[in-house]
N, C-alpha and C positions, 0 to 999 in steps of 0.2 A: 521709212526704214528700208532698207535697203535687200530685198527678198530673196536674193540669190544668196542660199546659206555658205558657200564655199566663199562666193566672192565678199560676202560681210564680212568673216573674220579675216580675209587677206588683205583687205581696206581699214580694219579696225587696228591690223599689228602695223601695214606700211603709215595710214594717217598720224597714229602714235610715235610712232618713230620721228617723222617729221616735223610735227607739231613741237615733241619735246626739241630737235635743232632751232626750231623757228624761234622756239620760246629762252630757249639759252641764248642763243645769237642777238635778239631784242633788248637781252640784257646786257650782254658786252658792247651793243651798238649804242646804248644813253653814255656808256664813258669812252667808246673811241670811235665817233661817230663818219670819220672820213675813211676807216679800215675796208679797203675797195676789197681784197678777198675775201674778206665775210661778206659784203654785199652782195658780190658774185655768188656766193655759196646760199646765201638768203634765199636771191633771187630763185635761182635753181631750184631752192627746197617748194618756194612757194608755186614754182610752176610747174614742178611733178605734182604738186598736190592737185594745182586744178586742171591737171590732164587728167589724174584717176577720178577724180567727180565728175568730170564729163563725158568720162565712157561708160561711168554705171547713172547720168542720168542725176546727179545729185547737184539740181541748179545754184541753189543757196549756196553750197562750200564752192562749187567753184567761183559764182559771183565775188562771196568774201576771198578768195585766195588772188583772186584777179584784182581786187582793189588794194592786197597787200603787196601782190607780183607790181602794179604800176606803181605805190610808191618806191616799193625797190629800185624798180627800174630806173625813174630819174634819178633816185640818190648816185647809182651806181654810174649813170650817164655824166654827173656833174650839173644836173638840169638846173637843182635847185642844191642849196645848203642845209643840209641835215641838220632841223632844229629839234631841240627838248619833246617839242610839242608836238611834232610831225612822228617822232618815237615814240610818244604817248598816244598818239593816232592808232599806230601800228598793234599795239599792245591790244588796243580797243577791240580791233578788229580781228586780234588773233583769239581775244576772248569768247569774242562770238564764233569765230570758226571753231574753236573746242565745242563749244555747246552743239553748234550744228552737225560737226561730227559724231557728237555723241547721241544726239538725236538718229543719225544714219547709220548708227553700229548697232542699234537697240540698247542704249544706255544710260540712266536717268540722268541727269544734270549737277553736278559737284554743291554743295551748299554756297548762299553768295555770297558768306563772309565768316571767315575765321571766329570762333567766340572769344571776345575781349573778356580775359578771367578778371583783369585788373577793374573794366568797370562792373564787374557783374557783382563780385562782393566790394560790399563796402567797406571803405576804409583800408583797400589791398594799397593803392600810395599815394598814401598822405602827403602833405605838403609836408615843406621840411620844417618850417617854424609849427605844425599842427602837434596836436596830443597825439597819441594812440588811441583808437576807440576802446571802449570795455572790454572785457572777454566774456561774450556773454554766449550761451551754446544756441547756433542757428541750425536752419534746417537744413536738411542735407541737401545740394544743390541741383539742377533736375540734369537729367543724363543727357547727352548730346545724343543726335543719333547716328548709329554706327554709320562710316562711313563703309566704301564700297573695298574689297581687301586689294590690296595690291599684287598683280602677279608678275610674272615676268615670263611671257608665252617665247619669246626667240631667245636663244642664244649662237652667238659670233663665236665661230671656233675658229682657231688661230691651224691654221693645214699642216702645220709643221708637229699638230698634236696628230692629228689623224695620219701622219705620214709615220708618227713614231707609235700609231697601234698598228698602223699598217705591216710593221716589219715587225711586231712582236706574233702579228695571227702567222705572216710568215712561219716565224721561229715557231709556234704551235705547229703549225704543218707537219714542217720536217720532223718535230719532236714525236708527232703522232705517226708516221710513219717508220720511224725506230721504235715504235713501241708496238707495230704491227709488224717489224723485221724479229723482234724477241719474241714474240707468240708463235711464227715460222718455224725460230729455233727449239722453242717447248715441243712443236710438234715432229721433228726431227727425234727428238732426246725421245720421247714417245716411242715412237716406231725404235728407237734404237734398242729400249729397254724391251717391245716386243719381242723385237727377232732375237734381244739374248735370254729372252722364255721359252719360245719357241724350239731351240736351238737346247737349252737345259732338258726340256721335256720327249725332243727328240734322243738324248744325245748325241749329238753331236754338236761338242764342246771345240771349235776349229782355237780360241786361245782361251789362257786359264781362265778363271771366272775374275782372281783378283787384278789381270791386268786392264779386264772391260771396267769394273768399278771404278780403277782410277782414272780409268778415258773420261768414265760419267760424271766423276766427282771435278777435271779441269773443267770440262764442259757446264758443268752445274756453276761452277765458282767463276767463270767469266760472264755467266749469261747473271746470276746473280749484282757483280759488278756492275754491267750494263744496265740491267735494272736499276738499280739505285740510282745512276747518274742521268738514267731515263727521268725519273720521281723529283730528283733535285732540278733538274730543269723546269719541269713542269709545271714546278713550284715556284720557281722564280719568274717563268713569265706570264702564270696567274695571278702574281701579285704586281706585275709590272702592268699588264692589262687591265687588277681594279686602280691601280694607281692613276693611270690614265684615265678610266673613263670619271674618276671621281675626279679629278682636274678640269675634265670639261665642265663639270657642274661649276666649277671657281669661275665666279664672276668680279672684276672690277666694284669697288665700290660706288665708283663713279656712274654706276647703272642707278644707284640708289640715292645717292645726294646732290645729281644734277634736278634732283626735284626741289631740292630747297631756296634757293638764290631769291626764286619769286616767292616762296613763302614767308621768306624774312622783310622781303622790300616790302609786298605787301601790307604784310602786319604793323610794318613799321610805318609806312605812311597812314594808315586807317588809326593808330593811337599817335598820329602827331610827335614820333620818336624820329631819331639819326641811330642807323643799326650797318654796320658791313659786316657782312658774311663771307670769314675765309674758309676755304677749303682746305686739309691737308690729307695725302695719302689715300688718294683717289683708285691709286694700281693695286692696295690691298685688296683678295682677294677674300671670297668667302664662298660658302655655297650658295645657288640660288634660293631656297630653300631659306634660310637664314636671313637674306636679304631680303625677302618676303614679308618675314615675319617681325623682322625690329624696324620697318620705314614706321608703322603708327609710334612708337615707344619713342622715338626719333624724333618724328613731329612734333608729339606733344611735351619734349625736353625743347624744342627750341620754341616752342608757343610762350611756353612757361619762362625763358629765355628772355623775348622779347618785351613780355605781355608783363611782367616782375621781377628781372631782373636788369637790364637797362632801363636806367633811370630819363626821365624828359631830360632834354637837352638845357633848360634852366638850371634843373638839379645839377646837373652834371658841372655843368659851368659852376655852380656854387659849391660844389666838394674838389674844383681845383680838375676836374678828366677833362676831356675834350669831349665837345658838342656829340659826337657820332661815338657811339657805343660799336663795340667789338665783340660780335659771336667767332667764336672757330671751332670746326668741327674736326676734327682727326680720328685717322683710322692707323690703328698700328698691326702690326703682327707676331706672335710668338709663334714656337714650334707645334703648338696644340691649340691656339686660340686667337681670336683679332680682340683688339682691343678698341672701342670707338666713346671718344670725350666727346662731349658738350661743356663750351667752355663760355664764359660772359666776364665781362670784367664790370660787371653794376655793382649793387650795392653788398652782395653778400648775406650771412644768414649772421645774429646778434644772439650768439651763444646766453647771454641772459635773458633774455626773450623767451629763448625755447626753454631753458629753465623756471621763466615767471608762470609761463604759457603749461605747462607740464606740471607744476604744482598745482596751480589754479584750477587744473581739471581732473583731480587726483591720480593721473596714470603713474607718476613716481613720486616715493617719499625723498623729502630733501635732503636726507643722509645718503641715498643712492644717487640723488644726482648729483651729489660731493662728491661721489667717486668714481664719475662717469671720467674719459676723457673725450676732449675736445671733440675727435672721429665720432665718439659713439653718442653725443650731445648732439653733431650735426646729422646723425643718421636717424633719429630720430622722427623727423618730419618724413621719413618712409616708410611710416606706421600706421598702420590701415586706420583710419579716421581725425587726425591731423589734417585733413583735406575737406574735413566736412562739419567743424568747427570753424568759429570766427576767429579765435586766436589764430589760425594762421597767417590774420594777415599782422599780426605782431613781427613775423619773422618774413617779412617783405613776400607774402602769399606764395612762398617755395612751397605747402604742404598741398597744391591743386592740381590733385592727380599721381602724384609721383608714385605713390603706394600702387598705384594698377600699373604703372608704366615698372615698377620694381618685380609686381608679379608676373608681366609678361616676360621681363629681363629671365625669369627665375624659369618660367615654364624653357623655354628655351637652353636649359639648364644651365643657366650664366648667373653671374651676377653682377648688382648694382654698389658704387661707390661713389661717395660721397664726397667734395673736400671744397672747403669756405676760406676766404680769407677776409670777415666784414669790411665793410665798402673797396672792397677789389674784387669783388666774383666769386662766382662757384663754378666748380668743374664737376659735373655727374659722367660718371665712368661705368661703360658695359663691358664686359669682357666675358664671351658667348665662343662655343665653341665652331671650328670654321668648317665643317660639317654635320646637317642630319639625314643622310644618306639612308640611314635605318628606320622602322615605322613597325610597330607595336601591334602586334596580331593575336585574333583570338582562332584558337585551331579547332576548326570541328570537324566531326566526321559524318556521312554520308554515302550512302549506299556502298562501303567499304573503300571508300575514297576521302583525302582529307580536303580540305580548304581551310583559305582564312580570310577572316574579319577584320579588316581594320579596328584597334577598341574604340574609336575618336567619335565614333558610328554606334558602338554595343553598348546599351543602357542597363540590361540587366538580362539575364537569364535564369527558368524557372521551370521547373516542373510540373507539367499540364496535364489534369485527369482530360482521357479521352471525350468523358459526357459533357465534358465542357466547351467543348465547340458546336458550335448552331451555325446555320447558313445565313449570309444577311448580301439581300442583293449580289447571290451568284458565289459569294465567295465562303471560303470557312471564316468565321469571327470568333474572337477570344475577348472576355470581359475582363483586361486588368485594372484597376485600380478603377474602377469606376469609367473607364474609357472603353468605346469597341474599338478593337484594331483585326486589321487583315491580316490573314495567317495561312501559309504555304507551305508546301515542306520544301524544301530545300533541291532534291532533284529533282521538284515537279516545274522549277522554275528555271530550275539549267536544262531541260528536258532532257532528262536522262532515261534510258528503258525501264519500265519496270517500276518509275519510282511511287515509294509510297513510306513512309514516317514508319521507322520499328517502334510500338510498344516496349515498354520497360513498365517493371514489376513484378509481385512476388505472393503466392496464395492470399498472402492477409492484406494487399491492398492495391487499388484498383488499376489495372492498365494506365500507363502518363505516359506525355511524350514530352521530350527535351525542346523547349519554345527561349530562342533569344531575340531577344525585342532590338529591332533598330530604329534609332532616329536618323532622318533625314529631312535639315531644315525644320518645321514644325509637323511635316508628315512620321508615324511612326506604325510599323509593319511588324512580325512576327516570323522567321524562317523557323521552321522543324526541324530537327536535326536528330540521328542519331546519339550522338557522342561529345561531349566537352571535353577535347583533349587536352589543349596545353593554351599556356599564353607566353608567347615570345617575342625577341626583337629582332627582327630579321633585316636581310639587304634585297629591296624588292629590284627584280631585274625588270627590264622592261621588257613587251611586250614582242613574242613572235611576229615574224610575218604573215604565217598561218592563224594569230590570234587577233590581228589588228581587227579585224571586222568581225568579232566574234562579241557579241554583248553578254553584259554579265562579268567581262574581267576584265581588269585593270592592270595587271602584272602577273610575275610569278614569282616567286621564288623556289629554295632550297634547302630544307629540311637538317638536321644533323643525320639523319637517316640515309641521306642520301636521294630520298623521295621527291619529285618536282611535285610544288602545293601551289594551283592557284589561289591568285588573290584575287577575291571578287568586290563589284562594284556594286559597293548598293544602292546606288544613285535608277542603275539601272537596272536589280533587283528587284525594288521599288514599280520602276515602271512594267515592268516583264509580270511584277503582282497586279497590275492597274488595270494590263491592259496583255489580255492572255494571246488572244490571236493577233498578225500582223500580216497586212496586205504584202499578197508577194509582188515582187518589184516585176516589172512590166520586161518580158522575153524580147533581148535587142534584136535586130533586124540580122539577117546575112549581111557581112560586108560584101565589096564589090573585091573579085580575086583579083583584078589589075591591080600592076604597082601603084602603090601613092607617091602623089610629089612630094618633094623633100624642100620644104622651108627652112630658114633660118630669119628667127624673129628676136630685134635687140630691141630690148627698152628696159630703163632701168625701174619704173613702177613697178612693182611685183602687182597690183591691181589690175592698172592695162595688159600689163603683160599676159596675166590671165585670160585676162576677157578676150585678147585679140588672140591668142592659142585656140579659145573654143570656139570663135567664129570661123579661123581656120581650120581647126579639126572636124566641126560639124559640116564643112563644106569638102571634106576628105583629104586633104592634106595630113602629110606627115610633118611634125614641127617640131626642131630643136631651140630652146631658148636660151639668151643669153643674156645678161645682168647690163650690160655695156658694148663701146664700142668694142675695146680691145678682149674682151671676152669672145665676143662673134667673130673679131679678127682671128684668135687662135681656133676657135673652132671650124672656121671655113672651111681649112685643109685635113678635117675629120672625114667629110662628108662628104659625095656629091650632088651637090645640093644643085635647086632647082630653081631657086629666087632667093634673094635677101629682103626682107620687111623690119626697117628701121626704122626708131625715132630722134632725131637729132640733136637735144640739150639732155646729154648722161655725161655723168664723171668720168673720170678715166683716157677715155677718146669717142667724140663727140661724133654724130651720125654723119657730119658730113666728110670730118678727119676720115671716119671708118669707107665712106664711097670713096674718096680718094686714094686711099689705101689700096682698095680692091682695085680700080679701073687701072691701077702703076703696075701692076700684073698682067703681062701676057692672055695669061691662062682664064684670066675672069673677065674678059673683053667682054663677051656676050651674056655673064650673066645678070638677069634682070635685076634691077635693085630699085623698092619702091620706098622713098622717105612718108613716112606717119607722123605728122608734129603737128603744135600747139601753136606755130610759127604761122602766121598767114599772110604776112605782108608781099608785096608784089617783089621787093625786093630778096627777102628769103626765097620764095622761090627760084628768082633766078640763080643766085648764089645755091642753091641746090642743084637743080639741071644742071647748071656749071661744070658742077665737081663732078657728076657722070650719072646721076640718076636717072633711070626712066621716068620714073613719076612722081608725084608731088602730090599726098592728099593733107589738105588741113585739119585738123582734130574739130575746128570747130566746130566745120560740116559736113562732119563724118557721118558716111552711110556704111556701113558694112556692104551691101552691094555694090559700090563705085568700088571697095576694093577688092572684093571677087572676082569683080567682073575685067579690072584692070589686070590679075594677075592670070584670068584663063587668059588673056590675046596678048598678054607677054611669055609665057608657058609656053 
């Protein structure tokens, strides 16, 4: 694994990224297998990848990335003819680089095969000439195990959003400065009403009294005016600024269903099915957040999809379909909500079935299911235990799972729909709302300060006699329910001055103190608290810049009060309870007061990138980085800079494009410019020198001192 904590996760989101192009593009390349700018773009993806595993040292990924980069390379050369087999090659080897990646990011390894529901209960599909099996009650079937959650750590904001909060903090500006021109004016009006007391008290009354009042009263009723229009602004570009910044959270769906393509192939090759998977309305938007949370509910509608409702390719020929079944997935959008189908065109659900199936186990009398219709006979099989009887596989094993996949629908405050058409498919339909920006807080109070709880975290809270805490290994312990747990008070954990737990109580019974229990994972702790104030749902803001490095909090919010309440982490609560002292971090050295050299370093790995910023900076260099070539091309004329350190195969404009560029300039004759690449052949190099570089290092046998030491005797 890979032990530099910064550079794991910048390897864990760039490899990810990657990996998913690699992995879509494999798929597009089995049906258009001579499409030379996906190769090109292949190629690329695979040789950024094994440029970041060979600057953090990660042999394995880079050997598999190398062996996927040379098949690309001859495809894309015309070496050879891009067979079936030679893309089933690729696949191979892209599987293994997932694993090995995930092995380098610290991340256990994905399960190695989808669960086949169809063979796992019997009888889920029959032969067509077969009986139905009995409906006899089985046992409940054994749980799978949780896989790992999905998050979504980057998002791609489009500049033209950030250009348009850009000009609204503007309009804030000016608006808070007209409202610092009105408070001027109060203090005027002020002093005005002064000297006409002054002036009463002395008499000497220089004009009548009622002509000063009505000076005050124009004066009052303009500054009045201008208030108001001050308020109404402020108000429109507070709501145009959360508009914005909740936009940024709208992600593409296409962030969450480019996971499917290989799910469906998969499954469908391992049960000996023909399955394509269309995509529709990919640019629907939603929140991250949303998107997070419905990929499992997703998954397991198109498992269930695959796995029982596309029927084998015999069947299918024998009811008149074509061999290759039809999933499509769509996302829609209303003014409050997205809407997302799972669609099959198999066999459908046998409305007498769910009625034989549903008598048989007395959930309904057959007078009521006379008077069901259609919708509410097919909704049926989304009833908690339908999925854990054998009669579901009466009704082509649709009851396997749905019920949890309906309560996830639900938690997410959406709901699930249903609609069959027997032997043409089913469509299960979500329709979730496209933000949950808000999160459910429990407010407590402390040392006359409030906070809040996430509830996702608060298991319960309770009134605790003071004789009821003992010491156990250092800490205070509390005996709830038969469990010891650790328990803290509350400021003694945010170190706050002074802190110490208020008693509460009353002559007739004993001192208690307010204990809410948090779980975390299977770990569960106890904070003290003064006061149980409220539980609300609030809009958690994110983090100051003065809070970033402050543990214990996760955001803040704002009160109806008007009062800012942080929101604490109990993640790291928890550990602040574990583990009370914390080694101070080691006193850095004086820098050196001479100026620093000004680099400018392009590569588009966000990994190397990295890593070669801190070998430059720890060698005292000043470094501005750049994504690409034309990125560093605009940034040149920011700075004046001292060298350029480039790597040569990025998008946009390529390192060598970017030396040539620079050397067509007058003014950059002399500046040094050292190519960094994955490139090592005799011929790249000269084609680099060529274009105007100084130097040439190869990534293969890259030292960090060959490039220190080439850039002090060009310096």
């Amino acid at each position: 694994m890979i032990e530099d904590r910064e550079l794991r996760g910048l390897f864990k989101i760039e490899s990810g990224e990657r990996l998913q192009h690699l992995d879509s593009g494999l798929l597009q390349l089995e049906k258009t297998p001579a499409d030379q700018a996906l190769l090109e773009d292949l190629f690329r993806e695979a040789h950024s990848l094994k440029g970041a595993a060979r600057m953090l040292g990660q042999s394995e990924i880079q050997s598999l990335a190398h062996q996927l980069e040379d098949a690309l390379g001859t495809a894309r050369k015309g070496g050879a003819v891009l067979q079936t087999a030679t893309v089933g090659e690729m696949n191979r080897t892209l599987t293994a680089l997932r694993r090995a990646v995930q092995t380098a990011v610290g991340e256990a390894a994905p399960p190695t095969a989808a669960v086949n529901h169809a063979r796992a209960t019997p009888g889920a599909q029959p032969e067509p000439d077969s009986m139905p099996a009995p409906a006899m009650p089985a046992a409940p079937q054994a749980v799978a195990p949780k896989a790992e959650s999905f998050r979504i750590e980057t998002i791609h904001v489009d500049p033209r959003k950030l250009d348009a909060l850009l000009t609204q903090a503007g309009e804030l500006t000016v608006t808070k400065l007209r409202v610092a021109r009105r408070l001027a004016e109060m203090d005027e009006l002020l002093d005005y009403c002064d000297e006409g007391e002054r002036a009463l008290r002395a008499g000497q009354i220089g004009r009548p009294i009622a002509q000063r009042l009505e000076s005050l009263r124009e004066r009052l009723t303009q500054l009045r005016g201008g208030a108001y229009e001050d308020s109404a602004r402020l108000d429109f570009i507070a709501d145009q600024l959360e508009s914005g910044i909740r936009g940024m959270r709208l992600l593409p769906m296409s962030t969450l269903f480019r996971l499917f393509p290989r799910l469906v192939r998969d499954l469908a090759q391992e049960q000996h099915k023909e399955a394509e998977l269309l995509i529709d309305g990919e640019e629907t938007v939603a929140d991250k957040h949303v998107l997070e949370e419905i990929k499992d509910p997703l998954m397991h509608m198109l498992r269930n999809a695959v796995g029982h409702g596309i029927e084998s390719p015999e069947q299918r020929e024998l009811a008149g379909k074509p061999r290759s079944g039809t999933i499509r997935v769509k996302a829609s959008q209303t003014p409050d909500s997205i809407v997302i189908e799972v669609a099959d065109d198999g066999r459908g659900l046998d409305l007498a079935e769910i009625k034989r199936s549903a008598l048989q186990h007395g959930m309904f009398r057959e007078d009521e299911l006379a008077g069901m219709s259609a919708a509410q006979l097919q909704s049926l099989i989304l009833v908690s235990g339908f999925s854990t009887n054998s009669f579901v596989t009466d009704v082509s094993g649709r009851g396997v799972g749905l019920d949890v996949v309906r309560n996830n629908v639900e938690r997410l405050k959406g709901v699930l729909q249903i609609e069959s058409v027997p032997g043409q498919g089913l469509t299960l339909r979500a329709q979730l709302p496209v933000t949950l920006a808000t999160v459910r807080v429990l407010i407590v109070a402390a040392n006359s300060h409030r906070y809040a709880l996430p509830v996702e975290h608060v298991e319960f809270s309770r009134k605790v006699p003071l004789a009821a805490l003992y010491p156990l290994e250092g800490r205070r312990t509390l005996t709830l329910d038969g469990q010891a747990i650790s328990v803290a008070s509350l400021p003694e954990l945010l170190d706050i001055a002074g802190a110490a737990p208020k008693p509460s109580g009353n002559l007739s019974s004993p001192s208690t103190l307010i204990c809410v229990v948090l779980a975390v994972g299977i770990e569960r702790f106890g904070l003290m608290v003064d006061e149980l104030a409220d539980e609300l749902e609030v809009v958690l803001k994110p983090q100051a810049r003065l809070l970033k490095r402050v543990r214990n909090i996760s955001g803040a919010t704002i009160l109806e009060t008007g009062e800012v309440c942080m929101v604490l982490n109990p993640y790291d609560l928890l550990r602040s309870l574990l583990k009370k002292s914390i080694a101070a971090s080691p006193v850095a050295t004086a820098e050196a007061t001479l100026p620093k050299k000004l680099l400018l370093l392009a590569e588009d790995s966000i990994t190397t990138r990295t890593q070669e910023r801190r070998i430059l900076e720890g060698a005292g260099y000043e470094v501005v980085t750049a994504v690409d070539g034309m990125d560093a091309y605009n940034k040149l004329g920011t700075r004046p800079f001292d060298a350029v350190v480039t790597d040569i195969l990025m998008p946009n404009m390529s390192g060598l494009a970017l030396t040539e560029k620079i050397r067509a300039d007058r003014k950059y004759a002399e500046l040094p410019i050292i190519l960094v690449t994955s490139l090592a052949s005799e011929e790249d190099q000269r084609r680099g020198l060529e274009a105007g570089a100084n130097a040439y290092i190869a990534k293969p046998s890259f030292d960090q001192q060959v490039l220190l030491d080439c850039l002090a005797r060009l310096i």
